[in-house]
py3Dmol code that shows the C-alpha trace and the ligand (Angstrom):
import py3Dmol

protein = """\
ATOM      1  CA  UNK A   1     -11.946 -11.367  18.149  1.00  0.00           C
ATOM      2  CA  UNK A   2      -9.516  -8.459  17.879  1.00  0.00           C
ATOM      3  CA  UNK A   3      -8.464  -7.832  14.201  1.00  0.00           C
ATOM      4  CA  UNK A   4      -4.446  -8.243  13.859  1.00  0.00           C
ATOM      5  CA  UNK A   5      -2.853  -6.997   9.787  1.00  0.00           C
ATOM      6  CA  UNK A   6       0.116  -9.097   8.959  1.00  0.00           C
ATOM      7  CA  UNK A   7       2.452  -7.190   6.486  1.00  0.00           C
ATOM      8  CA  UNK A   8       4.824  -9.631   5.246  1.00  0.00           C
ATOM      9  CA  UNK A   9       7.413  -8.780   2.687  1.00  0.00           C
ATOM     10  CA  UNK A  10      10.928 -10.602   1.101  1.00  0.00           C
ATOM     11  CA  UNK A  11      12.168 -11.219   4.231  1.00  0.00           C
ATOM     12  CA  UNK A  12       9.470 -13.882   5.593  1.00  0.00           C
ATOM     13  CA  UNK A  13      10.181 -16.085   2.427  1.00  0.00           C
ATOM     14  CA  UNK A  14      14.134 -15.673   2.245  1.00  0.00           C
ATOM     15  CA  UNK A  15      14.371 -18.086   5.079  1.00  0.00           C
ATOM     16  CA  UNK A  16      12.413 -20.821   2.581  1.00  0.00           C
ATOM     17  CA  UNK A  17      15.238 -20.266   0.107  1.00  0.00           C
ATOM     18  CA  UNK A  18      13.428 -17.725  -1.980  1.00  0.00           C
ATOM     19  CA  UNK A  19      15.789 -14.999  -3.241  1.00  0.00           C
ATOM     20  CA  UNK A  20      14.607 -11.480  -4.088  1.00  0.00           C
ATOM     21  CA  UNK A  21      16.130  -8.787  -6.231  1.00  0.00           C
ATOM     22  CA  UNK A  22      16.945  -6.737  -2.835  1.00  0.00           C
ATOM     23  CA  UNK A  23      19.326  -9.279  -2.537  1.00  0.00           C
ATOM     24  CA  UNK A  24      22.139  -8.022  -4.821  1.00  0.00           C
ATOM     25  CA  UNK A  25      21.401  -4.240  -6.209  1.00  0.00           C
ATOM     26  CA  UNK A  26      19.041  -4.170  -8.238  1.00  0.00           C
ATOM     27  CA  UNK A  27      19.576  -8.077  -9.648  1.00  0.00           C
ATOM     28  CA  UNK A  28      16.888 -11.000  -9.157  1.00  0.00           C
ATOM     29  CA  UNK A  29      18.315 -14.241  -9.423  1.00  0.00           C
ATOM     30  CA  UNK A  30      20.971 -12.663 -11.766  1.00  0.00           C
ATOM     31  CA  UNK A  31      18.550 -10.399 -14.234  1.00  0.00           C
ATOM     32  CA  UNK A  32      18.393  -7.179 -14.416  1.00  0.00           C
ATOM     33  CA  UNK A  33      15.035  -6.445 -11.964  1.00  0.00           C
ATOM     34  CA  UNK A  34      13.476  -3.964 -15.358  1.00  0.00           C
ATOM     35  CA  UNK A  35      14.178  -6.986 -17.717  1.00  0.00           C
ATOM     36  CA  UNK A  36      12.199  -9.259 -15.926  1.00  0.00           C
ATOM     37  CA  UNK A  37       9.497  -6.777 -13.862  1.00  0.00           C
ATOM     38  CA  UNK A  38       8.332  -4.368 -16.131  1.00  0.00           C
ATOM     39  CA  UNK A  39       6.021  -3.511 -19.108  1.00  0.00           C
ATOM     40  CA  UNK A  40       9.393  -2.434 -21.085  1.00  0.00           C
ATOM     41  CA  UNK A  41      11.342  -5.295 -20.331  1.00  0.00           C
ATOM     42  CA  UNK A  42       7.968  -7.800 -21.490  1.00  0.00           C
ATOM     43  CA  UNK A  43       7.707  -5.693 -24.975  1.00  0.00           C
ATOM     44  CA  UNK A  44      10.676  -6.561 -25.455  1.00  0.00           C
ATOM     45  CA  UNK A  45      11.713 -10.184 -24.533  1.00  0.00           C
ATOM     46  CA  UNK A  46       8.518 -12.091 -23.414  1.00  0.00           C
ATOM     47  CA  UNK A  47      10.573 -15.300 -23.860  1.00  0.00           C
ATOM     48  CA  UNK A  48      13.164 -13.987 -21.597  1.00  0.00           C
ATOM     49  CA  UNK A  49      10.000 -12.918 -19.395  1.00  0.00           C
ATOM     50  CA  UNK A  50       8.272 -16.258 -19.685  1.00  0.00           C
ATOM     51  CA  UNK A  51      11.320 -18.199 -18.986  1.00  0.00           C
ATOM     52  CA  UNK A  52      12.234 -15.881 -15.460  1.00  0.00           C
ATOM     53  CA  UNK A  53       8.733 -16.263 -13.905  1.00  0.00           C
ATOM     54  CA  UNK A  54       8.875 -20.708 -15.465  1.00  0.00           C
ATOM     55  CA  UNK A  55      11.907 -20.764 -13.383  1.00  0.00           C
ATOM     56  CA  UNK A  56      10.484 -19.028 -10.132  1.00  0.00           C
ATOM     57  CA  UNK A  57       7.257 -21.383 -10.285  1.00  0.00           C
ATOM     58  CA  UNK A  58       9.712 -24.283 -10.569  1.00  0.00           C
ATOM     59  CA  UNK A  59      12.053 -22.763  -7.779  1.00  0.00           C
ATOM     60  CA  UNK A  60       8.863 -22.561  -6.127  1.00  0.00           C
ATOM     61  CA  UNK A  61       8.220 -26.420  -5.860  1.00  0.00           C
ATOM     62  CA  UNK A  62      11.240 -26.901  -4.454  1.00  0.00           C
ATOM     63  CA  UNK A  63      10.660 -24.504  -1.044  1.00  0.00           C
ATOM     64  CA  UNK A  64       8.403 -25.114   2.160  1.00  0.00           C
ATOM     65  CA  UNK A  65       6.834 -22.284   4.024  1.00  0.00           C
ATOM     66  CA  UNK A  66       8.550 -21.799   7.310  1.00  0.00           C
ATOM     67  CA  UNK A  67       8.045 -21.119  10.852  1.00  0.00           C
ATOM     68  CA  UNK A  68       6.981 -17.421  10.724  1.00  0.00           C
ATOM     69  CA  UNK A  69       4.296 -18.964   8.474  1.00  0.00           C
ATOM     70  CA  UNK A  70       2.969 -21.318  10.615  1.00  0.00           C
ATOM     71  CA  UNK A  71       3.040 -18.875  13.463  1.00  0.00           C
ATOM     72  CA  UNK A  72       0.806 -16.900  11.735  1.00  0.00           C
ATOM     73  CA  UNK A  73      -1.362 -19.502  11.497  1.00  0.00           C
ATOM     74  CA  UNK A  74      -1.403 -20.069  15.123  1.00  0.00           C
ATOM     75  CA  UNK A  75      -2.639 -16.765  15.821  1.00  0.00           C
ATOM     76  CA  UNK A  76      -5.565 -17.071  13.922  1.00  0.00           C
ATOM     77  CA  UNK A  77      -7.009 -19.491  16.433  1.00  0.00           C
ATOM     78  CA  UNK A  78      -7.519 -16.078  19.322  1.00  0.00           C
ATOM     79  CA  UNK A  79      -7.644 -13.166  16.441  1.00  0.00           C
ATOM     80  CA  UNK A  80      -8.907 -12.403  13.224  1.00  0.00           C
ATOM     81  CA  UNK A  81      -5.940 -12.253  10.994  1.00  0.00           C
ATOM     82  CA  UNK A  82      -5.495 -10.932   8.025  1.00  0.00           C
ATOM     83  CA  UNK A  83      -2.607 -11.216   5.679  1.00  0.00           C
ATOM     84  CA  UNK A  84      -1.157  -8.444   3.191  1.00  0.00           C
ATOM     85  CA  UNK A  85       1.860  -9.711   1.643  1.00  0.00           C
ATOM     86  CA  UNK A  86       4.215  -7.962  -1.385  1.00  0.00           C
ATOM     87  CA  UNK A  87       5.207 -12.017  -1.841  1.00  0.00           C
ATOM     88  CA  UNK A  88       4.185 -13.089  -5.284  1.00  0.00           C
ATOM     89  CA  UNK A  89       4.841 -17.002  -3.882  1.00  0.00           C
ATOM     90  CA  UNK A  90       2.302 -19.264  -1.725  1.00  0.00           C
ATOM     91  CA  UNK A  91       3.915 -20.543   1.136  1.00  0.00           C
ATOM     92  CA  UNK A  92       1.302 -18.175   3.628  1.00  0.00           C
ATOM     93  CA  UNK A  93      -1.640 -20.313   1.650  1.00  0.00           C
ATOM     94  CA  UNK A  94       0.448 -23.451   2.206  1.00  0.00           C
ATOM     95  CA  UNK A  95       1.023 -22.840   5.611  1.00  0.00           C
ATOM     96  CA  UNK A  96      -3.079 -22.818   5.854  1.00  0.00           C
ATOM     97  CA  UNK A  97      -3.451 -18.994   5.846  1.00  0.00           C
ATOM     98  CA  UNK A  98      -6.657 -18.334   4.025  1.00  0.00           C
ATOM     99  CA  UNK A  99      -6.448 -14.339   4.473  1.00  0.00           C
ATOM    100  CA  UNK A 100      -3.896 -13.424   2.407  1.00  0.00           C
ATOM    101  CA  UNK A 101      -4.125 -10.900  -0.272  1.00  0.00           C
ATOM    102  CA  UNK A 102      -1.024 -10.216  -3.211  1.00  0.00           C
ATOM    103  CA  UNK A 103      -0.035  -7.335  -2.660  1.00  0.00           C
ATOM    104  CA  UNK A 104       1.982  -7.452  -5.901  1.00  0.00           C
ATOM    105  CA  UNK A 105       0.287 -10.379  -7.902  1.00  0.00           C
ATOM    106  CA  UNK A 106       0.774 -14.205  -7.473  1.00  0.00           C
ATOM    107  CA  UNK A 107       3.147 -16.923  -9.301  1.00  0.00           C
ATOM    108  CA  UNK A 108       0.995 -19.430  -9.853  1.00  0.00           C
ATOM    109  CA  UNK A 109      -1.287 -17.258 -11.427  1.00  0.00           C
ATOM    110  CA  UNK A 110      -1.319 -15.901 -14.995  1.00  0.00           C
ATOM    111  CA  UNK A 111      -3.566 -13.231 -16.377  1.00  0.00           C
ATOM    112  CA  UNK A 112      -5.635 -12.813 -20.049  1.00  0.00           C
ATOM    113  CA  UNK A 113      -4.335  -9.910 -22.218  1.00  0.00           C
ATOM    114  CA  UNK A 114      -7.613 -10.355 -23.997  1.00  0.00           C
ATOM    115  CA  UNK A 115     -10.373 -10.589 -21.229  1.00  0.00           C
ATOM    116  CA  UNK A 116      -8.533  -9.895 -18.039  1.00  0.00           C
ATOM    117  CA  UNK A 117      -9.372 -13.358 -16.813  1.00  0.00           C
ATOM    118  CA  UNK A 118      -7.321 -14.428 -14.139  1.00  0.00           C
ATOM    119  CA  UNK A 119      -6.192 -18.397 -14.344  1.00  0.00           C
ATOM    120  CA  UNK A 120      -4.314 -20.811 -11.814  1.00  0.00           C
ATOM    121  CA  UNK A 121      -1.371 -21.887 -13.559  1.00  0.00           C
ATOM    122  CA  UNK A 122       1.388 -24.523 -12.274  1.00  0.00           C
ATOM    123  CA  UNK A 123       2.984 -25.274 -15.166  1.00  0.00           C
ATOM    124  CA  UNK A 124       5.333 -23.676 -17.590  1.00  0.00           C
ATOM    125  CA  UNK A 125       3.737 -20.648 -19.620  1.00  0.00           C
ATOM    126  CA  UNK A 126       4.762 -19.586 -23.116  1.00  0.00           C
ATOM    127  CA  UNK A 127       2.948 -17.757 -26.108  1.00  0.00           C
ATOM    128  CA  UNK A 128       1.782 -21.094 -27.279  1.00  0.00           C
ATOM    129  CA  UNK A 129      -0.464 -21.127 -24.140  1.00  0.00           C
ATOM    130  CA  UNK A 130      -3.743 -18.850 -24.663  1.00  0.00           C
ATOM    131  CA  UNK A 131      -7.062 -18.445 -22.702  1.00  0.00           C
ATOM    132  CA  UNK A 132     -10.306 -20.109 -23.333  1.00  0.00           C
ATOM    133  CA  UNK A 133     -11.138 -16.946 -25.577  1.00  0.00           C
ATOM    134  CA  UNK A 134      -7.740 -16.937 -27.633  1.00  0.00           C
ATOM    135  CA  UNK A 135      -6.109 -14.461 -25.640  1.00  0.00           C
ATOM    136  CA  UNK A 136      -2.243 -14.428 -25.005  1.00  0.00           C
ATOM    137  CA  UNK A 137      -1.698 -14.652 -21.353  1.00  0.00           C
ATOM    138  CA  UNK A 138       0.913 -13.251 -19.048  1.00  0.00           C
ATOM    139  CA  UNK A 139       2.357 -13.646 -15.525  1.00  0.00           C
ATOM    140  CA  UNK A 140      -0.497 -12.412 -13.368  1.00  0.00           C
ATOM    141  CA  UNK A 141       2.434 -10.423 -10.945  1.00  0.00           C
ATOM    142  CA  UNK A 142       2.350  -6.325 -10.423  1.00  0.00           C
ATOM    143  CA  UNK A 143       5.648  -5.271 -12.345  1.00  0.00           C
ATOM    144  CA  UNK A 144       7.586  -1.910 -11.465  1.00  0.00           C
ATOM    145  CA  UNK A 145       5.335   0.773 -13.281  1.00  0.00           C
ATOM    146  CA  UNK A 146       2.440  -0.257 -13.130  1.00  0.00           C
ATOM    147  CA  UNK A 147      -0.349   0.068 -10.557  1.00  0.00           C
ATOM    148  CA  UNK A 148      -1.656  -2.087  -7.879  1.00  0.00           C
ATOM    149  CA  UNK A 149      -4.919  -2.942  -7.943  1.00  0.00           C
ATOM    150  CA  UNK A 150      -5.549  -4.703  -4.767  1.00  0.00           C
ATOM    151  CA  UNK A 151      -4.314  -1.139  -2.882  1.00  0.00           C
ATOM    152  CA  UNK A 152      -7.397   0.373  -2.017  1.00  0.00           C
ATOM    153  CA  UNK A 153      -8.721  -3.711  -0.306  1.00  0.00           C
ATOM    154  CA  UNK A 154      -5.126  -3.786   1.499  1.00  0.00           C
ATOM    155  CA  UNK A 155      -5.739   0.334   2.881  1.00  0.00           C
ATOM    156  CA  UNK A 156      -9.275  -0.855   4.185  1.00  0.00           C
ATOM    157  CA  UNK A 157      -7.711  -3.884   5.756  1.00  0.00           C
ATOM    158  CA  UNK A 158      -5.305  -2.079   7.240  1.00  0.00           C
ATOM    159  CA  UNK A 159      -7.142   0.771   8.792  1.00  0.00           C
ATOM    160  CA  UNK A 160     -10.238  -1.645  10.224  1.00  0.00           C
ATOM    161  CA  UNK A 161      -7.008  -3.370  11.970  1.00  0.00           C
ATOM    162  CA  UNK A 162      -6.240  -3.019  15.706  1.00  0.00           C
ATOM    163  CA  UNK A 163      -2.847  -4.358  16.202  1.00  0.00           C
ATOM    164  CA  UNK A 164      -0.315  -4.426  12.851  1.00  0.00           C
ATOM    165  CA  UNK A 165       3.091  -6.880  12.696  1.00  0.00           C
ATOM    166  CA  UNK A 166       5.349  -5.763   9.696  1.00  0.00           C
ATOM    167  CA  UNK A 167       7.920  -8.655   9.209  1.00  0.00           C
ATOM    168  CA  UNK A 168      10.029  -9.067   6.174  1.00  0.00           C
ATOM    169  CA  UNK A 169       9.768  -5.690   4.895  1.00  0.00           C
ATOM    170  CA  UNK A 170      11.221  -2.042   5.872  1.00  0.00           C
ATOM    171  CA  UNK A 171       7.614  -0.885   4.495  1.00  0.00           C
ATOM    172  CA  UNK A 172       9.426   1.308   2.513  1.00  0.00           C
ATOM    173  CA  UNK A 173       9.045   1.071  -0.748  1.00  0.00           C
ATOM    174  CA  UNK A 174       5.940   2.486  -2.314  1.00  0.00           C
ATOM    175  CA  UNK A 175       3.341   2.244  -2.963  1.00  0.00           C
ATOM    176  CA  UNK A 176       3.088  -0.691  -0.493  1.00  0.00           C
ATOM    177  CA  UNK A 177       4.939   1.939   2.448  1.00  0.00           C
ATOM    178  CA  UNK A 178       1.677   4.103   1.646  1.00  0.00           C
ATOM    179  CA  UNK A 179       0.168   0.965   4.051  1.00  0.00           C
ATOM    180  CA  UNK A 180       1.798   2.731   7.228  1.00  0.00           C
ATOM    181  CA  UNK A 181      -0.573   5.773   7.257  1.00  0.00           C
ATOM    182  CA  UNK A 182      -4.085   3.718   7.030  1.00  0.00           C
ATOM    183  CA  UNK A 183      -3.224   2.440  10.446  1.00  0.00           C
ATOM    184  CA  UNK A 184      -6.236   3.357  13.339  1.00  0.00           C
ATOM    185  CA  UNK A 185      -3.911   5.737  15.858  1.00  0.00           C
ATOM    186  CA  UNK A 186      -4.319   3.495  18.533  1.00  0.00           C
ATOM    187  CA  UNK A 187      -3.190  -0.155  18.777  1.00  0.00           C
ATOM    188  CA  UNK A 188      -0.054  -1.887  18.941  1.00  0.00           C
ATOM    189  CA  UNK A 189       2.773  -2.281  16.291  1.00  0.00           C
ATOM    190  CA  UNK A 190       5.303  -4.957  16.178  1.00  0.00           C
ATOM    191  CA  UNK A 191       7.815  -4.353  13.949  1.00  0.00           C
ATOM    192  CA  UNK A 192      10.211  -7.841  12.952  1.00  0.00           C
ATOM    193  CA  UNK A 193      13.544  -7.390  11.041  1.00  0.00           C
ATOM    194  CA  UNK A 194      17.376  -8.598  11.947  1.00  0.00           C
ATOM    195  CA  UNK A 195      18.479  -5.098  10.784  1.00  0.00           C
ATOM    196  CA  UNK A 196      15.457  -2.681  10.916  1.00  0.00           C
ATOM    197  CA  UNK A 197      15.243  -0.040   9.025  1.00  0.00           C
ATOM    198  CA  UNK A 198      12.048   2.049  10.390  1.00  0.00           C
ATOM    199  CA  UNK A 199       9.477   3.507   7.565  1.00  0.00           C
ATOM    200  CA  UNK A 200       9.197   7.168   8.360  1.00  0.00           C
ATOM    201  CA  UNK A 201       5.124   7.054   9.139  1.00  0.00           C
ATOM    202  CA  UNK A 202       6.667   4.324  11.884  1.00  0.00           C
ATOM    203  CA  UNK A 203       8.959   6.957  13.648  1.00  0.00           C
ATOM    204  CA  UNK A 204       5.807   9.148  14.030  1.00  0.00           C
ATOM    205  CA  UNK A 205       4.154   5.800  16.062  1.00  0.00           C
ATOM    206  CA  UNK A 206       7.538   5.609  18.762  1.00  0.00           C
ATOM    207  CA  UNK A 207       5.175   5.218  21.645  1.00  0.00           C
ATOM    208  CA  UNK A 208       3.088   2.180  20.180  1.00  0.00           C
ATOM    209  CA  UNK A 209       5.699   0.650  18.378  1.00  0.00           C
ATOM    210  CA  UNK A 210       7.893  -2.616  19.293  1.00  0.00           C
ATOM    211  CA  UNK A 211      10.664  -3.697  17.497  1.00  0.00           C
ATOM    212  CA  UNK A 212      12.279  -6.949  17.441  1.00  0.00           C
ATOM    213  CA  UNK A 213      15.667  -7.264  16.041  1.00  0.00           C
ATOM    214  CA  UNK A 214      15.609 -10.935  14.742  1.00  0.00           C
ATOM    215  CA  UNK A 215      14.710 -13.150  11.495  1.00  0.00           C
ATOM    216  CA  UNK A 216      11.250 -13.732  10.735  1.00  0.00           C
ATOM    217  CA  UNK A 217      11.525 -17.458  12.119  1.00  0.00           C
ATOM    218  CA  UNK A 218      11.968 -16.276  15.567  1.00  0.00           C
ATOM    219  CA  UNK A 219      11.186 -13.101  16.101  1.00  0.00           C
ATOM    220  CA  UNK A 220       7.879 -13.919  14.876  1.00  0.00           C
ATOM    221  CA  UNK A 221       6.741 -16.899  16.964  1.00  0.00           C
ATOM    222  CA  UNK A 222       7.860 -15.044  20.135  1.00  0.00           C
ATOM    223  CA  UNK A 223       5.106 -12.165  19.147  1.00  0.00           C
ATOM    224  CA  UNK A 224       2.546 -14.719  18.528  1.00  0.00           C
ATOM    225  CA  UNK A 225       2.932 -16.603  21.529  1.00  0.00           C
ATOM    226  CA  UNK A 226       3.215 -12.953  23.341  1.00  0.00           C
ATOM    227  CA  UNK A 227      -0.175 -12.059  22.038  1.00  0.00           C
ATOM    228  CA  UNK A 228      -1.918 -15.410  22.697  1.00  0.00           C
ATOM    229  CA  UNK A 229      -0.718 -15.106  26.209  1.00  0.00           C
ATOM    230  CA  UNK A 230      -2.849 -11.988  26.439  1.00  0.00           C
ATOM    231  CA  UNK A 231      -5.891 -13.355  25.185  1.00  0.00           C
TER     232      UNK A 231
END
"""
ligand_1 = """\
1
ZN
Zn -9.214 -14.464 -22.177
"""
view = py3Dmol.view(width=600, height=400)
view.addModel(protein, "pdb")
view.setStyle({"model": 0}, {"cartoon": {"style": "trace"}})
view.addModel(ligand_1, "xyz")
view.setStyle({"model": 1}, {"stick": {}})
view.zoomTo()
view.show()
């Protein structure tokens, strides 16, 4: 089975109702993006902090994955897909993805401050909630700042990879846009967006690249049926 990297970003999960900061300047869901997503903003409000990433679990619940999720799931039946998504929600597991690694941490996850353990969590957290070992726990999500630890798994994923779809995300943004440049030189790119805006390691691949100027939900099916045809 040829390998296929699926680089998914806001855009995929916008079309299940989930709302980013990107959305309005530098806001998400009406806070200030370094209030809510950053080692500052958590020393200094962790109710605030707490109460943001309770609402977004909630919010959550409410959403269904869509059909550039499924379609991804489709293609798994001719290819070996993996999925590397800056999404901190689920909807790629809940679609049946099993491949799928955080790029940028998950929701329904939080995190030990004491032991580093990493828990599943549905529920509201506060600071009454501690780990097994006493420990104060936290949203388990990469906030602006600090580093990404799953970057080094998502580079080797990415350069074992023989054809790459980016969909949802200009891949601009580092350090996830660092992505781009672990790609083999060979092998075809599809590139998904209603208004692309091209990473600059992606004008250097013109001659491999295809770009589909549509949302997520259609844009991406077409590929996938495209590239099961060609099996
Ligand atoms: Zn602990």
């Amino acid at each position: 089975m040829k390998k296929i990297v699926v680089l998914t970003g806001a855009g995929i999960s916008a079309e299940s109702g989930i709302k980013t900061f990107r959305d309005a300047d530098g806001l998400w869901e009406g806070h200030d993006v370094m209030s809510v997503a950053s080692p500052e903003g958590w020393q200094k409000n962790q109710a605030l902090v707490q109460d943001f990433y309770n609402q977004r679990r909630r919010q959550l619940l409410s959403v269904e994955p869509n059909a550039a999720h499924y379609s991804i799931n489709k293609l798994g039946e001719e290819y070996n897909v993996e999925v590397i998504t800056q999404n901190v929600d689920d909807l790629h597991e809940r679609a049946g993805n099993k491949n799928v690694l955080h790029l940028h941490g998950e929701l329904r996850k939080v995190r030990c401050l004491a032991c580093y353990s990493v828990l599943d969590w549905d529920g509201d957290l506060s600071n009454k909630n501690l780990c097994s070992c006493g420990g104060n726990l936290r949203p388990h999500i990469v906030w602006f700042g600090e580093e990404v630890p799953e970057l080094q798994n998502a580079a080797r994923i990415v350069s074992e990879s023989e054809i790459a779809i980016i969909v949802g995300t200009s891949m601009q943004v580092y350090p996830a846009a660092s992505l781009i440049g672990y790609l083999p030189r060979f092998g075809k790119i599809y590139y998904i967006d209603p208004k692309p805006a091209l990473n600059y390691e992606l004008t250097l691949s013109q001659d491999r690249l295809t770009i589909i100027e549509e949302a997520a939900t259609t844009g991406l099916p077409k590929v996938v049926n495209n590239l099961l045809a060609e099996i």
